[in-house]
C-alpha positions as CSV (number, residue, x, y, z in Angstrom):
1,X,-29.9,56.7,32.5
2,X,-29.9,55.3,36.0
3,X,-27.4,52.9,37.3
4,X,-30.0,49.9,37.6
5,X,-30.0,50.3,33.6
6,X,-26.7,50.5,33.1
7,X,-25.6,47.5,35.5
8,X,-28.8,45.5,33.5
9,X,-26.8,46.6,30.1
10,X,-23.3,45.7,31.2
11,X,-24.6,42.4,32.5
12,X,-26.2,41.4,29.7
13,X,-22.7,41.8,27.4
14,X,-21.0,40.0,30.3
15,X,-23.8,37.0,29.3
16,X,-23.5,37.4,25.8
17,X,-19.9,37.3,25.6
18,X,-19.0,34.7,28.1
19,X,-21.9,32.3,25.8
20,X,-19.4,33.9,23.0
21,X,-16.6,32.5,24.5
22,X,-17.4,28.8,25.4
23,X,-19.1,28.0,22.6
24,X,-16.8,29.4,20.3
25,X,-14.1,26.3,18.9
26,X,-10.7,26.6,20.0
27,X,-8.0,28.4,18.2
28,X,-6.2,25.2,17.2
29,X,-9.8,23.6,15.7
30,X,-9.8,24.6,11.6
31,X,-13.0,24.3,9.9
32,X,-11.4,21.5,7.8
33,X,-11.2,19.2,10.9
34,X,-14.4,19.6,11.7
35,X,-15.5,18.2,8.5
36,X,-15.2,15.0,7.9
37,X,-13.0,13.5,5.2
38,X,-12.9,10.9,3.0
39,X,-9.7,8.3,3.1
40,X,-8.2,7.6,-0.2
41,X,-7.3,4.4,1.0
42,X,-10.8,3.2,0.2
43,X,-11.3,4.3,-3.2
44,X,-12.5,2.3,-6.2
45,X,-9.7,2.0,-8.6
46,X,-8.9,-0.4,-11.6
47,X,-5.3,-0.4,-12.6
48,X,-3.0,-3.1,-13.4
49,X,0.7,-4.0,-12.3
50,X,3.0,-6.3,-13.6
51,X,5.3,-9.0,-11.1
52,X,7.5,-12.2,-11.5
53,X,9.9,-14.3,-8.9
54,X,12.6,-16.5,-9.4
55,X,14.4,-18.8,-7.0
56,X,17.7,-19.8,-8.5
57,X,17.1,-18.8,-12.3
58,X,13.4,-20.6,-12.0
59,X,10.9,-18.3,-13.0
60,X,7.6,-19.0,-10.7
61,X,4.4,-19.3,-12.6
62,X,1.2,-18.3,-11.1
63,X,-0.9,-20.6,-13.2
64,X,-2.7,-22.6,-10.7
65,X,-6.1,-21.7,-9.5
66,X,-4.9,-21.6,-5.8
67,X,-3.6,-18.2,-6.8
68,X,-6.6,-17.1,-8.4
69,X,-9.6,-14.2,-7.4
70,X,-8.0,-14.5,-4.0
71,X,-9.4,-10.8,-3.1
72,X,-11.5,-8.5,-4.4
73,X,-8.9,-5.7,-3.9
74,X,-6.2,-7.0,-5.5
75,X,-5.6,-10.4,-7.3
76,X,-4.3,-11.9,-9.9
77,X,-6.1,-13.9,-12.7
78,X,-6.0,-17.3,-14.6
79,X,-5.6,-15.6,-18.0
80,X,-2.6,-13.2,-16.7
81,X,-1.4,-14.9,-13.7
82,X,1.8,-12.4,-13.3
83,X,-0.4,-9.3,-14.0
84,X,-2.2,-7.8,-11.0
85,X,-5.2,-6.4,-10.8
86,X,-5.9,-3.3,-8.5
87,X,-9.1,-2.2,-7.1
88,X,-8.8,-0.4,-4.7
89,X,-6.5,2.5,-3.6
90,X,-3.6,2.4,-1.3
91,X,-2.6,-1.4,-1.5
92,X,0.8,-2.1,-1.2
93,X,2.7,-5.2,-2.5
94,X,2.5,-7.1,1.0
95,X,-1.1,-6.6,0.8
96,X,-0.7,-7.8,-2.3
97,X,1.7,-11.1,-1.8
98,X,-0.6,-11.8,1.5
99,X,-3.6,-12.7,-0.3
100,X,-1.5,-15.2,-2.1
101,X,-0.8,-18.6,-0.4
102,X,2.6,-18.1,0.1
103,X,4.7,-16.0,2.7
104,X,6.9,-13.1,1.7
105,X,9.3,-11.2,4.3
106,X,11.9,-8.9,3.2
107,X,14.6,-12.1,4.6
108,X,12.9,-15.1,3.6
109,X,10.5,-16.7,0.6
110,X,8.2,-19.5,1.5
111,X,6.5,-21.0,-1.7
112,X,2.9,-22.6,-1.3
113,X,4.9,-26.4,-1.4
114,X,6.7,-25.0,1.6
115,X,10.1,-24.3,-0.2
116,X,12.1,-21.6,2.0
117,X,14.9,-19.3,0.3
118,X,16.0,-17.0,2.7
119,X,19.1,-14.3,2.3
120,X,22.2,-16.0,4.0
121,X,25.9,-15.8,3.1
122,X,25.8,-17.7,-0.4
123,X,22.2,-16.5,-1.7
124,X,20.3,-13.3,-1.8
125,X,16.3,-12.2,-1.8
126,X,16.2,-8.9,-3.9
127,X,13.9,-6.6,-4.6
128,X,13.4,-4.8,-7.8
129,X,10.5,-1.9,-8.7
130,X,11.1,-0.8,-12.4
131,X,14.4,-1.9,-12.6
132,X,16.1,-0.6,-10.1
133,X,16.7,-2.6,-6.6
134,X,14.2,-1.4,-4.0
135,X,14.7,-3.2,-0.4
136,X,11.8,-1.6,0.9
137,X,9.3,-2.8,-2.2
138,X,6.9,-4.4,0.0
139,X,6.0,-1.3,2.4
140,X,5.6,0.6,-1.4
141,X,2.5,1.1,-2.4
142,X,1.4,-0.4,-5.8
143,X,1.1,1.8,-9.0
144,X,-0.4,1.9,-12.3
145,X,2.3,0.5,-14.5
146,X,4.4,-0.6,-11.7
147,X,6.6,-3.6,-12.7
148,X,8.3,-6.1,-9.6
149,X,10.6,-8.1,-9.5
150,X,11.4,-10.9,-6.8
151,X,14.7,-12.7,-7.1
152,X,16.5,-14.9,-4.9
153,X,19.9,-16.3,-5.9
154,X,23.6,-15.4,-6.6
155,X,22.7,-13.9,-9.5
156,X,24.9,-11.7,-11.8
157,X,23.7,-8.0,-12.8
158,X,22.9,-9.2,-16.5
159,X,21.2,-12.7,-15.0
160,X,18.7,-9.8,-13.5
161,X,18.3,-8.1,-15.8
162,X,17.0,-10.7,-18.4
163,X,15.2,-12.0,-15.3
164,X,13.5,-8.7,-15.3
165,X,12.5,-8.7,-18.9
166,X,10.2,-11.5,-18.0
167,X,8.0,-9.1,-15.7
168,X,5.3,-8.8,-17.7
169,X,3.9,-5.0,-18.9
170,X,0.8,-4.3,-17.8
């Protein structure tokens, strides 16, 4: 072989490997980032959760239609106004108590007649998930079977507990 071929043959690798080279995805790139993914956030689900509040020893009822069909990713309904419905995945329970006209912080309660009970020295907001306190309920997401409850007083330990029983199961 003469040089002129063998120059043409070495070139031609150089070509093919340097169109190798940049086309090629980096390192760091895994095929599963290239494909696209689905979020679970917006799934299609139907599962129910159960929830009450009291201020003071009052349980609130959710009976008025203000409350009502308020979303169609979560709401609750005339028939079972302290039974939530979930459609879709990924809500938590401020998603869920901000469809409802009403404002709920982790400090303070504002009812939809503009009542506010907010933690101070002589009267607590708690938060219970299943029975046991949760401060952080409202960042939670909600589950099948889940069962909340929202209490703001001086209460005693037993006094929530029977408040509890009256969280309906879903």
């Amino acid at each position: 072989m003469n040089n002129k071929v063998l120059l043409a043959a070495f070139s031609l690798v150089i070509l093919i490997g340097g169109i190798y080279w940049f086309t090629k995805p980096p390192a760091s790139v895994s095929p599963s980032t290239l494909t696209p993914s689905v979020s679970t956030k917006d799934q299609k689900v139907d599962y129910q959760a159960g929830f009450a509040i009291f201020t003071n020893g009052v349980f609130r009822v959710f009976s008025q239609a203000m409350y009502h069909n308020l979303s169609e990713d979560v709401f609750i309904e005339a028939k079972t106004p302290n039974i939530i419905q979930v459609k879709k995945s990924g809500i938590t329970w401020d998603d869920f108590f901000k469809t409802l006209p009403f404002k709920l912080t982790k400090e303070c309660l504002t009812t939809g007649i503009k009542e506010t009970f907010c933690s101070n020295d002589k009267a607590q907001l708690k938060f219970y998930l299943n029975g046991v306190k949760t401060d952080n309920l409202l960042d939670l997401k909600i589950k099948a079977g889940d069962r909340a409850l929202i209490t703001y007083g001086n209460d005693t330990e037993e006094q929530i507990n029977k408040e509890f029983e009256k969280v309906p199961v879903p």
